[in-house]
N, C-alpha and C positions, 0 to 999 in steps of 0.2 A: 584446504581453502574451498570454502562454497562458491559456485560461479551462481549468480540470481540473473535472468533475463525477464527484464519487465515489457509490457508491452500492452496495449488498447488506449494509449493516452490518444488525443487528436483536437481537434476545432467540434465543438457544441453550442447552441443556444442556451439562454437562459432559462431555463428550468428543464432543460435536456437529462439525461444519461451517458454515463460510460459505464465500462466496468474495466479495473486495470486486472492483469494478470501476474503474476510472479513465476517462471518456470525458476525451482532447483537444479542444480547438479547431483545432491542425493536424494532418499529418499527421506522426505520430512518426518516419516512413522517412526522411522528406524534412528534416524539422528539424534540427537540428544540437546533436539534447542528446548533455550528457556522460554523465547517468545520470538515470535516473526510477524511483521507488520508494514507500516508505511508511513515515513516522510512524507514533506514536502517543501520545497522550498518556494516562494513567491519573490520578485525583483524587487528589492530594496528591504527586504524582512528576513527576519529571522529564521532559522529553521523552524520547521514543528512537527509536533508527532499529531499524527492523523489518525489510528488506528491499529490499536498491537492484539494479539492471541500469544497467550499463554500457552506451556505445552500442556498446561491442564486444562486447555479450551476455554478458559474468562477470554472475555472482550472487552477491551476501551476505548473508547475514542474523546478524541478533543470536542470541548464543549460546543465549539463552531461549526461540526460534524455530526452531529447526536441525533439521530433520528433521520438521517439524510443518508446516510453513509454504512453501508454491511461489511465486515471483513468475514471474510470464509476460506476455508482451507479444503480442500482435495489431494488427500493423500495418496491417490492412486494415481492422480497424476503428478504427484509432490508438488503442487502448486496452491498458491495463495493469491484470494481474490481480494477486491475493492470496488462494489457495487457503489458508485455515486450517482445518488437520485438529487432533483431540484440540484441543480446547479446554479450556481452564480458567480458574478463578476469574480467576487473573492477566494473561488476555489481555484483559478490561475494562478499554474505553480508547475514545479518539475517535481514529479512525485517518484520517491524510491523506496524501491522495496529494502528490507534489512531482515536480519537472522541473528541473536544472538546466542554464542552456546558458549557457555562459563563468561571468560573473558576477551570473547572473539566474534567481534561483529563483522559481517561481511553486508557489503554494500550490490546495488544493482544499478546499472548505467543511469536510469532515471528514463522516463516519461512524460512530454510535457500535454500538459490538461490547458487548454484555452475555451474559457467561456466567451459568448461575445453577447452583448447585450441586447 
């Protein structure tokens, strides 16, 4: 089982920065994920995928993120980022990190992101 601690969520401005971080419990080099990336959840909405890396290093993001939003990985410190530029109202959510390898996704407590206007 992967333990994921996320963390740098907090209270922003509208058109502010964060960046979220992902610590692992192994080493992401060496594991054998297919892709690691990040949820989010907003109150009263659906889930959504915000951002995944492949273990072949592609990147995606949701179209509501594209150009706003970098995922990156640091494997020496087996962690995975989430550079959010230009914030808005609409990026308030609990964002979580995830890992999946074959058919086992492990999740991370989550981080809540509050923009205010």
């Amino acid at each position: 089982q992967v333990q994921l601690v996320e963390s740098g969520g907090g209270l922003v401005q509208a058109g502010g920065s964060l960046r979220l971080s992902c610590a692992a419990s192994v080493s992401i080099s060496n594991f054998n994920f297919n892709a690691m990336g990040w949820y989010r959840r907003a109150p009263g909405k659906q889930r959504e995928l915000v951002a995944v890396v492949t273990n072949g290093g592609s990147a995606n993001y949701a179209d509501s993120v594209k150009g706003r939003f970098t995922i990156s990985r640091d494997n020496a410190k087996n962690t995975v980022y989430l550079q959010m530029n230009s914030l808005n109202t609409d990026d308030t959510a609990v964002y979580y990190c995830y890992t999946l390898s074959g058919v086992y996704t492990s999740w991370g407590q989550g981080t809540q992101v509050t923009v205010s206007s």
